[in-house]
C-alpha positions in Angstrom: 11.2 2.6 1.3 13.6 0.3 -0.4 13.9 -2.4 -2.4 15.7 -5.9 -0.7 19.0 -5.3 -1.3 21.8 -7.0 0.4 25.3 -4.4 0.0 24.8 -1.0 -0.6 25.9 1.0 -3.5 28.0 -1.6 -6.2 25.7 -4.5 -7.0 27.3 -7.7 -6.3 26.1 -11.2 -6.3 25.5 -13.5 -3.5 25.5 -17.5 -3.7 23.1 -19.5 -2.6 25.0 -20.3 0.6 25.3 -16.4 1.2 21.1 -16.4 0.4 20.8 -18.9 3.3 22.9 -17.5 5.9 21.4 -14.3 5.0 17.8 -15.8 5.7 19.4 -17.4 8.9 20.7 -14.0 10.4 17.2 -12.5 9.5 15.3 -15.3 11.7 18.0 -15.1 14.8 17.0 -11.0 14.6 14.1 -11.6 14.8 14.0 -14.0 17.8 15.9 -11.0 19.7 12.6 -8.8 18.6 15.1 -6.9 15.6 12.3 -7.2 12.6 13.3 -8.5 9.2 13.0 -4.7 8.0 15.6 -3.5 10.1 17.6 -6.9 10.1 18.1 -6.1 5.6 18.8 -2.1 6.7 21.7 -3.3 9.0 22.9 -5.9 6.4 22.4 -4.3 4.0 22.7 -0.5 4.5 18.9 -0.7 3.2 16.6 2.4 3.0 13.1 3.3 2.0 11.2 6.7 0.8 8.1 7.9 -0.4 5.7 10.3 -1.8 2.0 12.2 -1.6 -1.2 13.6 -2.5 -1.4 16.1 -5.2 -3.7 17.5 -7.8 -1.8 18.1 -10.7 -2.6 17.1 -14.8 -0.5 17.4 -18.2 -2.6 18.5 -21.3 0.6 16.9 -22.9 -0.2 14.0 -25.9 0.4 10.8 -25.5 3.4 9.1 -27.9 3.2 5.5 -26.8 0.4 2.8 -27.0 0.9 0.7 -23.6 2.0 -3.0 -24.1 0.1 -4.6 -21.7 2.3 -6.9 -18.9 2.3 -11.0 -20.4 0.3 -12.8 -17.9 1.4 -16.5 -18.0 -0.9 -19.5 -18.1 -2.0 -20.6 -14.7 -1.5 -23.8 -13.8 -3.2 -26.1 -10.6 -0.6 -24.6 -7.9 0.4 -21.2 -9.6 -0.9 -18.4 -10.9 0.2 -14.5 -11.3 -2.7 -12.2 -10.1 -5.4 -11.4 -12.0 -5.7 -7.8 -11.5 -3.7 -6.9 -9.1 -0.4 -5.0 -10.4 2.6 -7.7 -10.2 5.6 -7.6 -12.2 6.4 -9.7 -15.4 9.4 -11.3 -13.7 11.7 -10.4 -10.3 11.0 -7.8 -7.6 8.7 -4.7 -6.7 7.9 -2.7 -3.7 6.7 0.5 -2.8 4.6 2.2 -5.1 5.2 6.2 -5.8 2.5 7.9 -6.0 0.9 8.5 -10.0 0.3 11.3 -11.8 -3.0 11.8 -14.5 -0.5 12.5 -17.7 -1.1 12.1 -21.2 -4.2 11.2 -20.9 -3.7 8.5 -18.3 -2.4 7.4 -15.3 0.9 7.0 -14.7 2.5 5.0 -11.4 6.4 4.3 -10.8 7.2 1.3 -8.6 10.2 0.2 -6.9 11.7 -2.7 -9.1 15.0 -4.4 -8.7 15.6 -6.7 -11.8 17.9 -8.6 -10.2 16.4 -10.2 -7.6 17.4 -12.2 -5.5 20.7 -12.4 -6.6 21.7 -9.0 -6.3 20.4 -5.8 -5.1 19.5 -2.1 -5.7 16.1 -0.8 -7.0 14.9 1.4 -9.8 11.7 3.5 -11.1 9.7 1.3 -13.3 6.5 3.1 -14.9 3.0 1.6 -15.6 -0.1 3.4 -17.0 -3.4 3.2 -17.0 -6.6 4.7 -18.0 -9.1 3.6 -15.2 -6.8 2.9 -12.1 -7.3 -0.6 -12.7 -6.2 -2.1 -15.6 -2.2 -1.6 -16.2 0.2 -1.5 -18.8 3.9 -2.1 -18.5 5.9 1.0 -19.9 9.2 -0.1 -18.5 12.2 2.0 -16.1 12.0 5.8 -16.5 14.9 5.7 -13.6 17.3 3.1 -13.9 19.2 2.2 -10.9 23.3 2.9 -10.5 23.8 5.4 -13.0 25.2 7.9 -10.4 28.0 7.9 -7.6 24.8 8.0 -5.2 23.3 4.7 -5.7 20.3 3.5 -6.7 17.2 5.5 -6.6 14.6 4.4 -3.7 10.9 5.9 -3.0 10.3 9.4 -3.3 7.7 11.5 -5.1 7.0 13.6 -8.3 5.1 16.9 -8.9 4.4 18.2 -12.2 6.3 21.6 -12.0 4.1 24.2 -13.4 5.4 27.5 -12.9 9.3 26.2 -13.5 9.9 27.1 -10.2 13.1 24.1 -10.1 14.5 25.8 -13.6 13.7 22.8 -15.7 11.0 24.1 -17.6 7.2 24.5 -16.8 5.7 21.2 -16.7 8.5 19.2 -16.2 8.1 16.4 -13.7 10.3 16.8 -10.6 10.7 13.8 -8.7 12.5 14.0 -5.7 13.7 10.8 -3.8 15.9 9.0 -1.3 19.4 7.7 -2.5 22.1 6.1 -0.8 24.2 8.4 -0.7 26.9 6.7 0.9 30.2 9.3 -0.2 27.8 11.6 1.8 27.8 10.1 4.7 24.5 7.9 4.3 20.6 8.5 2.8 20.0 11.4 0.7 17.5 12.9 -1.0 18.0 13.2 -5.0 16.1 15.1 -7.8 15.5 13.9 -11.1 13.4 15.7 -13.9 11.2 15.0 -16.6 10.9 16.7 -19.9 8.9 14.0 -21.5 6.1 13.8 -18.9 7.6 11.1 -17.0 8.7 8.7 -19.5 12.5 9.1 -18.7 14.0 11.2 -16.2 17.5 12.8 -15.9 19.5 13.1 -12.9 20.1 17.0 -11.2 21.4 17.1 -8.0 21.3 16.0 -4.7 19.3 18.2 -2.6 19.5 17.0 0.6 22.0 15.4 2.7 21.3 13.5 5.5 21.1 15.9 9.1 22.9 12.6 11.1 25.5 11.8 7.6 29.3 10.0 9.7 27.3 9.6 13.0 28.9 6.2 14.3 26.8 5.7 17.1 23.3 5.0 15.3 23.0 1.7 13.0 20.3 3.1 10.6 21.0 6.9 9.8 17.0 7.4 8.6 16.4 10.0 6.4 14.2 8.9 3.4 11.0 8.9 1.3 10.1 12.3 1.2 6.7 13.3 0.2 6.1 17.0 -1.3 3.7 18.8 -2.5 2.3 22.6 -3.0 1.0 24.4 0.3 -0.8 27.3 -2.0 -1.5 29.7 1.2 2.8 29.8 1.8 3.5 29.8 -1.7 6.2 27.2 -1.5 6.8 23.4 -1.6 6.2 21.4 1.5 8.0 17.9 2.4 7.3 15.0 4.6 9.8 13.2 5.6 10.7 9.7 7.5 13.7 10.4 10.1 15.2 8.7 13.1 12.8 8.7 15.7 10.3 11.3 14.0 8.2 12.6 10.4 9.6 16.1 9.5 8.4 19.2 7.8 10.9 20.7 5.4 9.8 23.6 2.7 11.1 24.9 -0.6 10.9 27.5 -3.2 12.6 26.3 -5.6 12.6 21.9 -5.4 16.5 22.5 -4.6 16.8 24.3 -1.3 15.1 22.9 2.2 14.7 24.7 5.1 13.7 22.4 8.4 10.5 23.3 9.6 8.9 21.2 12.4 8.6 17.3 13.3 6.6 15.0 15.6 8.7 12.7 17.6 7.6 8.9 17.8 9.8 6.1 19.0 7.1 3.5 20.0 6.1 2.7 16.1 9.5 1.4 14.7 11.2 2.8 11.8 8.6 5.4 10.6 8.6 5.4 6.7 6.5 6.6 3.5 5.2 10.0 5.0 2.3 11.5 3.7 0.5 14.9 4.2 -2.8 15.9 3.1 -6.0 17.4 3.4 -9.5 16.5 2.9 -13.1 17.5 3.7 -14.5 16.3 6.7 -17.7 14.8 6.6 -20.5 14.4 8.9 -22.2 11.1 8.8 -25.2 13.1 6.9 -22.9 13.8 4.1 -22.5 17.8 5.0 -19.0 18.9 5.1 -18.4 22.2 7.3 -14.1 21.8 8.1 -11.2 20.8 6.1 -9.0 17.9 8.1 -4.7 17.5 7.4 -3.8 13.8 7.6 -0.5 12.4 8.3 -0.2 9.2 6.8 3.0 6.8 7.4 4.4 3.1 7.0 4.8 1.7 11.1 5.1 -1.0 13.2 2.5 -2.0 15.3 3.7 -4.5 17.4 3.5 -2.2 20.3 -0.3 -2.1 19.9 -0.7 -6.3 18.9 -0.9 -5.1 15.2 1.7 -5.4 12.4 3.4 -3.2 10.2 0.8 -1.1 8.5 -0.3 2.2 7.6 -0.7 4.3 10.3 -2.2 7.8 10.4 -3.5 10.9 12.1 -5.8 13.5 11.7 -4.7 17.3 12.7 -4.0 20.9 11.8 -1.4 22.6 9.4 -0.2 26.0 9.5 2.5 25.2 6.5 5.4 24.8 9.1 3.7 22.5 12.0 1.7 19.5 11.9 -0.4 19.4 15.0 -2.1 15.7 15.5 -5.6 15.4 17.1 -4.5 12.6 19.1 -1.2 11.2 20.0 -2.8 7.5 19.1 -2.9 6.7 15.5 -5.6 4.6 13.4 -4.7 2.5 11.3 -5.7 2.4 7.3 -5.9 -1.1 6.9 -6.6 -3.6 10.0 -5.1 -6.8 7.8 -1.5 -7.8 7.8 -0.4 -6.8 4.3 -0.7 -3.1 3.5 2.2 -0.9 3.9 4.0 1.7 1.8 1.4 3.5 1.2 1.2 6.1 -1.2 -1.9 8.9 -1.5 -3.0 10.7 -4.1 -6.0 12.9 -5.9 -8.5 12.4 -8.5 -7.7 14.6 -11.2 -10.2 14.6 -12.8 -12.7 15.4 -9.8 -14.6 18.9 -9.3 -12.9 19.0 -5.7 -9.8 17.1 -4.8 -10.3 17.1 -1.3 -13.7 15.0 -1.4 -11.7 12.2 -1.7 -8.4 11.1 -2.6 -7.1 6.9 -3.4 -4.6 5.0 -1.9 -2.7 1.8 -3.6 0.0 0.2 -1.5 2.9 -2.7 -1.3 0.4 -5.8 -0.7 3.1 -7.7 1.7 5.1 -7.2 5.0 8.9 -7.2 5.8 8.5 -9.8 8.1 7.8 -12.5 5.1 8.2 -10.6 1.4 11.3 -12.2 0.9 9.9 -16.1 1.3 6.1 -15.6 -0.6 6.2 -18.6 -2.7 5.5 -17.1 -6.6 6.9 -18.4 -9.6 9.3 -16.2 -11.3 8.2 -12.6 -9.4 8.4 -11.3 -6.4 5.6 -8.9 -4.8 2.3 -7.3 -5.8 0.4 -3.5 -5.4 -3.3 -3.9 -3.5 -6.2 -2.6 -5.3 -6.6 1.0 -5.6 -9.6 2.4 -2.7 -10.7 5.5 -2.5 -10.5 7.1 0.8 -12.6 9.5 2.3 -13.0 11.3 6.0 -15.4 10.8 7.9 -16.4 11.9 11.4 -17.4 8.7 13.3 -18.5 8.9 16.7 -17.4 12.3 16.9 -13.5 11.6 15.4 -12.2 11.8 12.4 -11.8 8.5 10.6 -10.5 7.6 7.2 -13.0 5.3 5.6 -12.0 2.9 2.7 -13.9 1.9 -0.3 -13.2 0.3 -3.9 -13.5 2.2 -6.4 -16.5 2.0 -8.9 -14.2 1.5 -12.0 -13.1 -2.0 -10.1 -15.5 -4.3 -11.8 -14.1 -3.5 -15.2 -11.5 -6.4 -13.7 -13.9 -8.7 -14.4 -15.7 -10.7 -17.3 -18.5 -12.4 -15.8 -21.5 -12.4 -13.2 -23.7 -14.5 -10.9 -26.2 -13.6 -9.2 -27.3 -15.6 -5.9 -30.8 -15.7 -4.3 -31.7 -14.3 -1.3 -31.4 -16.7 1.7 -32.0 -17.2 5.6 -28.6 -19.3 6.7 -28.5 -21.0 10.1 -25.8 -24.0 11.8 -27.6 -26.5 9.6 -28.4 -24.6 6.7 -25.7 -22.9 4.9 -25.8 -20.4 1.8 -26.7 -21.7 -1.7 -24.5 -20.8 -4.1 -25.2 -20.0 -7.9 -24.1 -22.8 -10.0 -20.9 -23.6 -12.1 -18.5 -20.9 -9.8 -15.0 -22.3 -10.0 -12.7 -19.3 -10.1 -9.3 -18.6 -7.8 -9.9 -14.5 -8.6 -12.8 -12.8 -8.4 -15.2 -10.2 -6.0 -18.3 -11.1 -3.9 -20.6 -8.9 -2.5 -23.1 -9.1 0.0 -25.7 -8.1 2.5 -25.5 -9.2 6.1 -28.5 -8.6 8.5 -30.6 -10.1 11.4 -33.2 -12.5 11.6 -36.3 -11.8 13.4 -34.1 -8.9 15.3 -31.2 -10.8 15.9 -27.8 -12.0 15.2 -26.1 -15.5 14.8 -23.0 -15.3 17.2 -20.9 -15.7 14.2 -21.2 -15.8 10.3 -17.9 -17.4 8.3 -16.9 -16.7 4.8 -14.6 -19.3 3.9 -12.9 -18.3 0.5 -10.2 -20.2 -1.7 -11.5 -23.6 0.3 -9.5 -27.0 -0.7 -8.0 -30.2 0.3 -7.4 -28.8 3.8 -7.0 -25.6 2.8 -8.8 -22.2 3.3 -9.3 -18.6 4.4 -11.9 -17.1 6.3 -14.0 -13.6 6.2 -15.7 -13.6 10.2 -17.9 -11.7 11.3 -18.8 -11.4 15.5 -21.7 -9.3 16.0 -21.8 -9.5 20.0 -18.1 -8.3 19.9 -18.9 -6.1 17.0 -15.6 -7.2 15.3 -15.0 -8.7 11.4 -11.5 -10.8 11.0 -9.0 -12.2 8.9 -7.8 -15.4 9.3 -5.3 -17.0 6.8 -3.9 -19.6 9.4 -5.1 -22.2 7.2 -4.8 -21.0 3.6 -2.0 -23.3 2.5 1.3 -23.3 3.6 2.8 -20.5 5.3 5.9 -18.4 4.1 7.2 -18.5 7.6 5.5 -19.9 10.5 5.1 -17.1 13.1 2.6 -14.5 14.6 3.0 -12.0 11.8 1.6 -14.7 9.4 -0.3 -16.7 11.3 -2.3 -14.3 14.0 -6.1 -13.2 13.4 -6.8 -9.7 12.3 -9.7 -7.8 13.0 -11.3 -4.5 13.0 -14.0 -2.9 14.6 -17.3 -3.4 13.0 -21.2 -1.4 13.4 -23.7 -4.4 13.5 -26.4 -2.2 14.5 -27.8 -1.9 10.8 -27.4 -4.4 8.0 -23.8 -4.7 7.0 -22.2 -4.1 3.2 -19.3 -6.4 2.5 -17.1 -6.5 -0.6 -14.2 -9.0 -0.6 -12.0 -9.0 -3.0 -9.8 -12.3 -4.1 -7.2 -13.1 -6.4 -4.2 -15.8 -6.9 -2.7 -14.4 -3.7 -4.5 -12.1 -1.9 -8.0 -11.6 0.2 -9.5 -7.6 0.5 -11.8 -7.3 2.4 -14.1 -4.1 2.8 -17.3 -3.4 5.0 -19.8 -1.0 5.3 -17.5 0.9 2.8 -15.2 2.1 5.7 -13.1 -0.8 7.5 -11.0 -2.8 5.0 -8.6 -5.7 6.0 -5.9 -7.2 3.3 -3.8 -9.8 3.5 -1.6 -12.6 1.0 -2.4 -16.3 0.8 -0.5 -18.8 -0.3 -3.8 -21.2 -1.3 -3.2 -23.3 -4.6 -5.4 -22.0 -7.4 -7.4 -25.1 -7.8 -8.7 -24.1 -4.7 -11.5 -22.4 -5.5 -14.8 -23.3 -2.8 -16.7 -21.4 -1.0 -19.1 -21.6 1.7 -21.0 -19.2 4.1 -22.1 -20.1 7.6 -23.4 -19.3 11.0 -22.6 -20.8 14.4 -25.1 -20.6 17.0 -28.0 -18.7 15.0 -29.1 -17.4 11.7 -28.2 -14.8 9.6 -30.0 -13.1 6.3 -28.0 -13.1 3.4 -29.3 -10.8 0.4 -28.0 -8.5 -2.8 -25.3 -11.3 -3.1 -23.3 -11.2 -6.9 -20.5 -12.5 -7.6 -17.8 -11.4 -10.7 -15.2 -13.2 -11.7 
């Protein structure tokens, strides 16, 4: 995917006045059901890209000791997040997927340092040693240094065998460009001599299959995703076209050959494709078949969701992806989890017990109105993800990861409790934070449940956010109606999410909360994320029941 940009190619700068009417054409699109996302491609000639899961390590040393980003004073209204990744000043997007180099972790993000005023995105690197603390190593791509554009998201591989001529080990990372002397989005390779630190431009690769066609506004052909298919011997790609995700293959990094595609014109503009595989487990924990998932950025709306993550499950032959099911899940039931980008433990035994996921923490339909001081966007924790057969399908489940508490300083443990309508939970003493994590236990009383149980985070003044569980509908929702006020006022901000929840044992919940963002996971499978725009002197909470009672236990709260 790309950056906000507003022309395509030159960077110019718009006024205020031009800012406005901008904003003003994107809410008229929008009332003739044209989304903000497609509004800025047809303004703006905008594209996106992206990347995917893959196993490979440097034994390279390290040359640089990370700088870690400032992190300004908050004060009562404002604050940068705590630990989610945010830039030190203007814009970020899509995240491409990292890579366990020099001894450490290193993620490129879409980041336009000109923002708003003028457009165009570029490869900024962070690192870091346990996937959640990160350290700001500046642009390894910078944007407009080539007659192609900017550089948008993509996806690296470490290059082992020197099969793209740049020399074993070199990091190859292949992504969509404007293009526009081409006849619109292409696909660029840059390489990396110095394990990803700076990267040099080679060539464009591929050129757009519809380049000069007239007839269609948004000539999509972008964020391609590759990786090694070891039983073909060659490199595979996934990529985001008009009306369908495509199979592509390569030798060498330089030459594609078509392969296959699935065809879907009910999700919107399909973007950040991603193709892997993992175990499948059976709820016992035994694992007797391997699963491919396709994973991509969609639109919802069709369904009464958002834009999201979608994915399927499926086969893979090394030419054709063959889904399970024409429906798709969805990764994250919450409103603000898109871009995706997948990718494996390297240091595991077996990369395909598991893999993690980080993502853009927003949604096209508001990024461009989120009210932070002096930046623009933010990345969602990294989860791990695992698959799972659930009722006899295959289901990707979502988890934190166990390195996550290292985010936090402090810990308070509450007291086991029976809640009902008049009695609500009793919280430890002295908890006044805006960012922290909470988990609990939720279970019957006497065999049965409360109609509902509320988690109100981030409470203040009038304002709030709420974690709800119904266990007679067996659903757990989001709802940030209330949490301060809203970016813009319309259903993609201001509707309830939910997600299909198991009440039939005690429920795990872990919810995550910082300056401007609620994750929430449960029974370490459903997760829901979304922004808030809640004030951080905001900080009470409060956990109830309506009609009924509810045990609360193994309840600790870090901050």
């Amino acid at each position: 995917m790309k950056g906000l940009a507003f022309v395509s190619c030159a960077p110019t700068i718009a006024s205020p006045a031009e800012l406005q009417e901008v904003g003003q054409a994107l809410d008229r699109a929008a009332e003739f059901g044209i989304t903000r996302r497609k509004a800025l491609t047809l303004i703006a000639g905008a594209v996106p890209a992206s990347l995917l899961l893959q196993g490979c390590s440097s034994s390279s040393t390290s040359s640089s000791t990370p700088t870690p980003t400032p992190t300004p004073t908050p004060n009562p209204t404002q604050a940068r997040p705590r630990y989610h990744l945010a830039p030190a000043s203007a814009w970020i997007n899509d995240p491409q997927r990292p890579h366990w180099l020099n001894k450490a972790w290193n993620l490129w993000v879409l980041w336009n340092a000109d923002y708003p005023s003028s457009n165009g995105t570029a490869w900024r690197r962070y690192t870091s040693s346990d996937l959640v603390n990160w350290a700001d190593q500046g642009v390894s791509i910078p944007k407009y240094t080539t007659t192609y554009g900017d550089v948008w998201t993509g996806s690296s591989v470490v290059d082992t065998t020197n099969s793209a001529g740049y020399g074993a080990g070199a990091v190859i990372a292949i992504m969509t460009m404007p293009c526009n002397s081409l006849g619109g989005q292409g696909t660029g390779l840059w390489y990396s001599t110095n394990a990803g630190q700076s990267f040099q431009f080679g060539s464009i690769v591929q050129t757009n299959p519809l380049a000069g066609n007239t007839t269609i506004s948004d000539l999509v052909f972008r964020d391609p995703c590759i990786f090694w298919h070891a039983p073909t011997s060659r490199w595979v790609m996934s990529i985001a076209e008009v009306g369908k995700l495509s199979v592509y293959s390569s030798a060498d990094l330089k030459n594609w050959v078509y392969e296959s595609a699935i065809a879907r014109t009910d999700l919107g503009t399909l973007e950040c494709p991603h193709l892997f595989q993992l175990h499948l487990y059976n709820p016992d924990g035994t694992t007797t078949e391997d699963k491919w998932v396709l994973l991509c950025g969609a639109n919802g709306t069709s369904q009464g969701f958002t834009t999201g993550t979608a994915y399927w499950t499926g086969t893979f032959d090394g030419t054709t992806f063959t889904p399970d099911t024409s429906m798709p899940q969805w990764l994250d039931g919450g409103p603000d989890f898109y871009a995706t980008t997948v990718f494996a433990d390297a240091n595991a035994s077996d990369f395909m017990a598991y893999a993690y996921a980080i993502a853009w923490e927003n949604n096209w339909d508001y990024a461009t109105a989120m009210p932070t001081s002096g930046y623009s966007g933010q990345l969602s924790i990294v989860r791990q993800i695992r698959l799972q057969a659930v009722n006899g399908n295959p289901v990707l489940l979502s988890m934190p990861i166990v390195g996550q508490n290292a985010a936090y300083q402090s810990t308070a443990q509450g007291t086991d409790q029976t809640i009902s309508d008049a009695v609500p939970y009793n919280w430890p003493a002295g908890l006044s934070s805006y960012s922290g994590r909470i988990d609990f236990m939720l279970s019957t009383v006497n065999g049965s449940w409360a109609s509902e149980i509320d988690l109100t985070v981030r409470s203040g003044d009038n304002d709030s956010t709420r974690v709800g569980f119904k266990p007679t509908e067996n659903i757990v929702f989001l709802d940030r109606s209330k949490c301060g006020t809203p970016p813009k006022s319309d259903t993609a901000w201001n509707t309830q999410r939910q997600a299909p929840c198991d009440f039939s044992v005690p429920v795990s919940v872990s919810v995550f909360i910082d300056a401007c963002s609620v994750e929430v996971f449960v029974n370490n499978g459903l997760a829901l994320s979304g922004l808030i725009t809640t004030t951080t002197d905001a900080t009470g909470l409060s956990l109830t029941t309506s009609s009924g009672n509810a045990g609360i236990s193994k309840l600790v709260v870090r901050y």
